[in-house]
C-alpha positions in Angstrom: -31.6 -58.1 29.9 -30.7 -61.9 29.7 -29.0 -63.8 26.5 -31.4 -65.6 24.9 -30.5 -68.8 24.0 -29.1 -68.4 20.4 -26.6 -66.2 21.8 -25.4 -67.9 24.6 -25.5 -71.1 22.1 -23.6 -69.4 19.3 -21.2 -66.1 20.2 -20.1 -66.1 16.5 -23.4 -65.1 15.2 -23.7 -61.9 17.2 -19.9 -60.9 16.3 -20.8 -61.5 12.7 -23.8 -59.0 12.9 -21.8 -56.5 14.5 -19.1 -56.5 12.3 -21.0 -56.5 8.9 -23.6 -53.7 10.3 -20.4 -51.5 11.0 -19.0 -52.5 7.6 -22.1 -51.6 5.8 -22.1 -48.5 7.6 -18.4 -47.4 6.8 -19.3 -48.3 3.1 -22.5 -46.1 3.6 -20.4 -43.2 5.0 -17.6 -43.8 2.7 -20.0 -43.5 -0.6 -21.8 -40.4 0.9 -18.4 -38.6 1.6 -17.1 -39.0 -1.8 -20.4 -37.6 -2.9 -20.0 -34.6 -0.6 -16.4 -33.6 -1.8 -16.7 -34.3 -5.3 -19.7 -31.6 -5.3 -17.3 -29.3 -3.6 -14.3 -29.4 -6.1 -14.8 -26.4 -8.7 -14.9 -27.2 -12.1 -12.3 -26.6 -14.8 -13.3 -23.1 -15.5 -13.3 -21.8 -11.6 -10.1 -23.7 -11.0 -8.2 -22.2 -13.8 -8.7 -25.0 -16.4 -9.8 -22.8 -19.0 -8.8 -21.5 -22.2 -10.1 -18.6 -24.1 -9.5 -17.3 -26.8 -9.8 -13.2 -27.5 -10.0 -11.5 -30.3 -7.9 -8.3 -30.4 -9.9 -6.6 -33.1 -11.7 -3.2 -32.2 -9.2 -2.5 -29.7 -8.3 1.4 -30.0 -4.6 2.2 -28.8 -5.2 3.2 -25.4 -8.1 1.2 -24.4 -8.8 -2.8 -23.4 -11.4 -5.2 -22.9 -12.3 -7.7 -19.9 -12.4 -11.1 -20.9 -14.1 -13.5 -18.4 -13.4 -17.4 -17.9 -15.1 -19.3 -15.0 -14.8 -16.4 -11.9 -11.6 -15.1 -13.4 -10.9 -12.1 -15.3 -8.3 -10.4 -17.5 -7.2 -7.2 -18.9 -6.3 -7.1 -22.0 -4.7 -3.3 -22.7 -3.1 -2.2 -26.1 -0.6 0.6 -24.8 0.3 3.9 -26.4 3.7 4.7 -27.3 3.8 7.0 -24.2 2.1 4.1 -22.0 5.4 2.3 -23.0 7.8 4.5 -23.1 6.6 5.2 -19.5 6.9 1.5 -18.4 10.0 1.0 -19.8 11.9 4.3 -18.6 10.2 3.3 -15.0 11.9 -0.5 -15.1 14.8 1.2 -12.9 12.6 2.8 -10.2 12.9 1.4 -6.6 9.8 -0.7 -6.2 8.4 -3.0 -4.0 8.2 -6.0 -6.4 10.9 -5.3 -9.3 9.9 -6.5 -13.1 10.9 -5.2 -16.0 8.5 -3.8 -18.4 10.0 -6.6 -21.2 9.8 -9.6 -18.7 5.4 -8.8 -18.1 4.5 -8.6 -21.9 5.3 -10.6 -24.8 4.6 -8.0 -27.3 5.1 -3.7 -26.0 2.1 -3.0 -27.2 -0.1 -5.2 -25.7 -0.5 -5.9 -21.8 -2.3 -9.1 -20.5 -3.0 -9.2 -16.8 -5.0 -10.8 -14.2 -7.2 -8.6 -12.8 -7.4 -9.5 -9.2 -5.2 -7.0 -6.9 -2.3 -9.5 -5.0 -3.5 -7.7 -1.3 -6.8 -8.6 -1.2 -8.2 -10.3 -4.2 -10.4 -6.8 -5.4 -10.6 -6.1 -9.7 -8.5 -3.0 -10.2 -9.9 -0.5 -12.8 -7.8 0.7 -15.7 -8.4 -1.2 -18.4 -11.1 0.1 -20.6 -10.8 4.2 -21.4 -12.7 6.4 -19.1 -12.0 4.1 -15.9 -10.0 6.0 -13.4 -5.8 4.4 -13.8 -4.4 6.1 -10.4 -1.0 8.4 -10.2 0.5 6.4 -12.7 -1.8 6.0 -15.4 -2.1 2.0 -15.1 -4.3 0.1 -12.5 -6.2 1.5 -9.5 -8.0 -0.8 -7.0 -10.5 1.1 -5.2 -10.7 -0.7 -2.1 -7.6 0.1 -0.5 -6.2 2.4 -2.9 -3.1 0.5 -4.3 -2.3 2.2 -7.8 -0.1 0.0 -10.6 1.6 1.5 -13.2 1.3 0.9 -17.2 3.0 -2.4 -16.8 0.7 -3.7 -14.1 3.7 -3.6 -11.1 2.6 -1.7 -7.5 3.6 1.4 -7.3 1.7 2.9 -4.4 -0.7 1.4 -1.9 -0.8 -2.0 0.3 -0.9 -4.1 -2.3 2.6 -6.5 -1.9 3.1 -7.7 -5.3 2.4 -6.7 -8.9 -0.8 -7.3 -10.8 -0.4 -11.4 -12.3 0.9 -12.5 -16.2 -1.5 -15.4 -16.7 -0.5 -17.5 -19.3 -0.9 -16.7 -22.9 0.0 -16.4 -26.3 -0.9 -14.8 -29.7 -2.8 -17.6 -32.0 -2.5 -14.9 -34.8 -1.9 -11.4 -35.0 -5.6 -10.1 -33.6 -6.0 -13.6 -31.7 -4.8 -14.2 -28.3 -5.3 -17.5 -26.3 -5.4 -17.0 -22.4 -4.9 -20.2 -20.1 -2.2 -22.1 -22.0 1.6 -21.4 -23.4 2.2 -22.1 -26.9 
């Protein structure tokens, strides 16, 4: 195909058309990505923004709830006496991931935990009465059989670490805030 004569006449013109159809198209590109990844960043509560705020009340010794935020979930146990006498004598036991029963809960009676299992990401059971708590009388995750003990820390199974301390603190005494230090 020939030039035509503007071209030939004027060289400038067609370099000018290139270059501002490939800007407008990196601008167009650029716009759309931003788009694209902005609608794959999670929000606040899936990225562990959020802050909740439990109430302890109702809670029998011996039992728990499972409070929810975003895709995450906690365990919030109140111990018996034996639950912590049990922890605490245990604190010098060979484990795979040593913790003190004092250095996981900010008050004896009461255990806070993350409740997704450090070898693949499963819920453990254990928190509420009647769910099955292993050897140990703690945690049991069912998919691979790792068992924690009544501070949360592995005892048994593949699991490599103990069960997480999210941040917390107690608002009052039968209020607890989950997400944030005091």
């Amino acid at each position: 195909m020939a030039d035509t004569p503007n071209d030939v006449a004027n060289p400038d013109r067609r370099n000018f058309l290139v270059l501002s159809t490939m800007t407008m198209a990196g601008i167009g590109a650029a716009a759309g990505g931003v788009g694209l990844i902005r609608t794959m960043t999670p929000t606040r509560d899936v990225a562990g923004g959020s802050v909740i705020e439990v109430s302890l009340e109702g809670i029998s010794e011996g039992s728990g709830i499972i409070a929810t935020a975003g895709r995450k979930k906690y365990s919030i146990r109140r111990r018996t006496a034996d639950e912590i006498a049990a922890a605490v004598a245990d604190d010098d036991s060979p484990m795979r991931d040593p913790q003190p029963d004092s250095d996981r809960v900010k008050r004896p009676e009461w255990l806070v935990l993350r409740l997704q299992c450090p070898h693949l990401g499963c819920p453990p059971q254990g928190t509420t009465a009647g769910e099955k708590r292993g050897e140990f009388g703690g945690y049991f995750c069912p998919c691979h059989n790792s068992q924690f003990d009544t501070s949360g820390r592995i005892r048994k199974g593949p699991s490599p670490a103990n069960l997480p301390v999210p941040k917390y603190f107690f608002a009052s005494d039968d209020m607890i805030v989950i997400g944030k230090e005091a």
